[in-house]
KEVODO-362718 format. One record per residue (C-alpha): x, y, z. Coordinates in Angstrom, 3 decimals. Example, Ala and Ser with C-alpha at 12.3 -4.5 7.8 and 13.67 -1.06 7.14 Angstrom:
! KEVODO-362718
PT       xx       yy       zz
PT   12.300   -4.500    7.800
PT   13.670   -1.060    7.140
! end
This chain:
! KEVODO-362718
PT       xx       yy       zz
PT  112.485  118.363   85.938
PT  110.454  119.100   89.192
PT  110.575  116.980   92.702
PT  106.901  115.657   91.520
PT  108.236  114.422   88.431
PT  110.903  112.620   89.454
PT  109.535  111.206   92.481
PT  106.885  110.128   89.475
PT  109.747  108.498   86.986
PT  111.548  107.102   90.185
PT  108.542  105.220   91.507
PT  107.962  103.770   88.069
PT  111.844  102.602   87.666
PT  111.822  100.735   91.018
PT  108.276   99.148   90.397
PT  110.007   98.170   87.149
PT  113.822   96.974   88.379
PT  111.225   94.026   90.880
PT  114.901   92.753   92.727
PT  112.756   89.734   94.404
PT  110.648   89.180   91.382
PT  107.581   89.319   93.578
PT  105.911   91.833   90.440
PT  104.238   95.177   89.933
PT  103.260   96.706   93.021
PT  104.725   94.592   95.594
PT  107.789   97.237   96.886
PT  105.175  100.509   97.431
PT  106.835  101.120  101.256
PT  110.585  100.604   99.832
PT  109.836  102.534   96.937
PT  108.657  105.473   99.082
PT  111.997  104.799  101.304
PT  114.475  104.595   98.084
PT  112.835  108.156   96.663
PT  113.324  109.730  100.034
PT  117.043  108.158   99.912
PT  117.316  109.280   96.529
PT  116.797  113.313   97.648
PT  119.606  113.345  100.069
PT  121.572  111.392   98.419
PT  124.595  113.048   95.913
PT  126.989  109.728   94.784
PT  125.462  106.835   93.281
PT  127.349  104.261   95.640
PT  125.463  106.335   98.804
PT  121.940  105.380   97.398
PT  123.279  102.033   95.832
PT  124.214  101.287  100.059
PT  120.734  102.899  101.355
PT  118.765  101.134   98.379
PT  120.781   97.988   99.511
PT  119.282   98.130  103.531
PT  116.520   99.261  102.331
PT  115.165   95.845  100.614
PT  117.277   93.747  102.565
PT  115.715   95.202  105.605
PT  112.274   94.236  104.481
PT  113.030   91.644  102.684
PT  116.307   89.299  104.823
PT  117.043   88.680  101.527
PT  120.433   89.634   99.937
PT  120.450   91.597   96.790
PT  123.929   91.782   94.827
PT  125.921   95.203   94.892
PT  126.164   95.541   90.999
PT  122.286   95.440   90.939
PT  121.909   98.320   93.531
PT  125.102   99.953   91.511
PT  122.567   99.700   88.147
PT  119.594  101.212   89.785
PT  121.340  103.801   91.813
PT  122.797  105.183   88.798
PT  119.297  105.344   86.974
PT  117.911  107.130   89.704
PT  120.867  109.376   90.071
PT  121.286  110.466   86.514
PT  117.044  110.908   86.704
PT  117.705  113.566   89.743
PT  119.898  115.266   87.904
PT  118.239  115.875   84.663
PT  120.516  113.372   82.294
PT  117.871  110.761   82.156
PT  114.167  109.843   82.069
PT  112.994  105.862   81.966
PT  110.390  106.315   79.987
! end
């Protein structure tokens, strides 16, 4: 799959995954800063910590580990060609 593509499939999944529950569209600057994360990054608990700051930076609200775990490993297994959301 090609950087475009999974930048695509990526910004879909986090629109989708909504930690706050503030709905569609409402992350578009974290999203940008997760897929960015998500190209340097080669473990899923690396991005699950960077995903982590990331919203809790914007947001001073706390998300739960397991929930960055869960996306981090979507995103992960989407870089790497084992997965596609959609």
């Amino acid at each position: 799959m090609e950087t475009i593509e999974i930048n695509h499939f990526a910004a879909d999944l986090l629109d989708r995954w909504d930690p706050f529950n503030h709905g569609p569209g409402a992350y578009e600057t974290e999203i940008a800063e997760v897929i960015t994360a998500l190209h340097d990054a080669v473990h899923p608990s690396e991005l699950a910590e960077r995903i982590r700051l990331i919203y809790e930076q914007s947001y001073e609200l706390w998300i739960p580990h397991e929930a960055c775990m869960d996306i981090s490993y979507k995103l992960i297994a989407l870089k790497y060609g084992a997965g596609c959301p959609l």
